[in-house]
N, C-alpha and C positions, 0 to 999 in steps of 0.2 A: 806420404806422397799421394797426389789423386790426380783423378785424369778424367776428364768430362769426353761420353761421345769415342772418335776415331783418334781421341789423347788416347787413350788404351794401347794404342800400335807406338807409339813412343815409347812407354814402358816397357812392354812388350822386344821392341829392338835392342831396347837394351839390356834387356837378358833378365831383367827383375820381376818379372809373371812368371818364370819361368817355374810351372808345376803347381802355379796359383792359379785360382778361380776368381776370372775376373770378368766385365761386362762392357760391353761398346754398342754403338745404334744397331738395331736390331737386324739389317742389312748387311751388317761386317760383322755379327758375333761368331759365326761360324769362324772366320779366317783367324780369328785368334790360337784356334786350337793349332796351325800352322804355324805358329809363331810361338810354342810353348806354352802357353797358358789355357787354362781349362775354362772352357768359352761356358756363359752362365747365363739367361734369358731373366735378367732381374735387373727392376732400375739401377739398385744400388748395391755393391758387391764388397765385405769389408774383407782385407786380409792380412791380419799383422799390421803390421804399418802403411799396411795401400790399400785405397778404396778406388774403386772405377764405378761412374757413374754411364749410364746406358746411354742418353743422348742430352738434348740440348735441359729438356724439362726435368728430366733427374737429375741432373748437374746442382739444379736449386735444392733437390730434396738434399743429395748430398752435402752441398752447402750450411742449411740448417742442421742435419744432424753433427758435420764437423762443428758448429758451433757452440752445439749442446759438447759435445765430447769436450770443447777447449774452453768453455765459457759459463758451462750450464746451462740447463732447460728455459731459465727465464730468458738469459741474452739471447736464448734462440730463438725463444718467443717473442720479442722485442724484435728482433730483426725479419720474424716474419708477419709482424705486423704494421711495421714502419717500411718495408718492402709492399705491402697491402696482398702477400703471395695469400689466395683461395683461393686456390683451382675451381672452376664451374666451367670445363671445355662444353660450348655448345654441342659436341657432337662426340658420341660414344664409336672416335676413329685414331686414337692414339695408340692403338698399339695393334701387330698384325693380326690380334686374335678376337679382336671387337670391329677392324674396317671392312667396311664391305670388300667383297673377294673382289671386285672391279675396280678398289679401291685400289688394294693390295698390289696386284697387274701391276698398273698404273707406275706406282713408288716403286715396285721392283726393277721396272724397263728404265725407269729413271736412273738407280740406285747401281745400275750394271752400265751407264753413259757415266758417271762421276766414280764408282771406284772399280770399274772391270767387273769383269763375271762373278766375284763373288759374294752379289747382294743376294 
């Protein structure tokens, strides 16, 4: 079972994190620990049978790695490059520990208007 992003809190409700180390957009990783599951600042997070991916762009990584797991290394490799997925982000701000702290502001006062106080 996986869950891309604030999928995490779905799982999560339904009682299957519970005690697991799992991972959501880095805004809501905190609020998982309130929900049973042991909150993890990594894209991708495997546990037994569930993987949680962090947000929207670890979702792809996850993707490829489920495919290696169910298909092998070359299908994945096939699909990551029939997808043409190589990352090259213009700009070293994907994550809270590389964006400019004005940056960071910014997405947090957002991230506390779409999921309440707990970005």
């Amino acid at each position: 079972m996986a869950s891309v992003c604030t999928g995490a809190f779905l799982l999560a409700e339904a009682g299957v994190l519970d005690g697991l180390r799992a991972t959501t957009h880095w805004a809501a990783v905190e609020e998982l620990g309130r929900w049973g599951a042991v909150p993890v600042r990594e894209r991708v997070v495997w546990e037994g049978k569930y993987v949680t991916a962090a947000g929207v762009s670890a979702g792809i990584d996850m993707a490829l790695a489920l495919a290696e797991r169910l298909a092998g290394l070359q299908a994945a490799q096939l699909v990551q490059l029939a997808t043409e997925y190589d990352p090259c982000p213009p700009f070293d701000a994907g994550s809270v520990e590389s964006a400019p702290a004005g940056v960071v502001a910014l997405a947090r006062s957002y991230s506390r208007f779409l999921w309440g106080e707990r970005g």
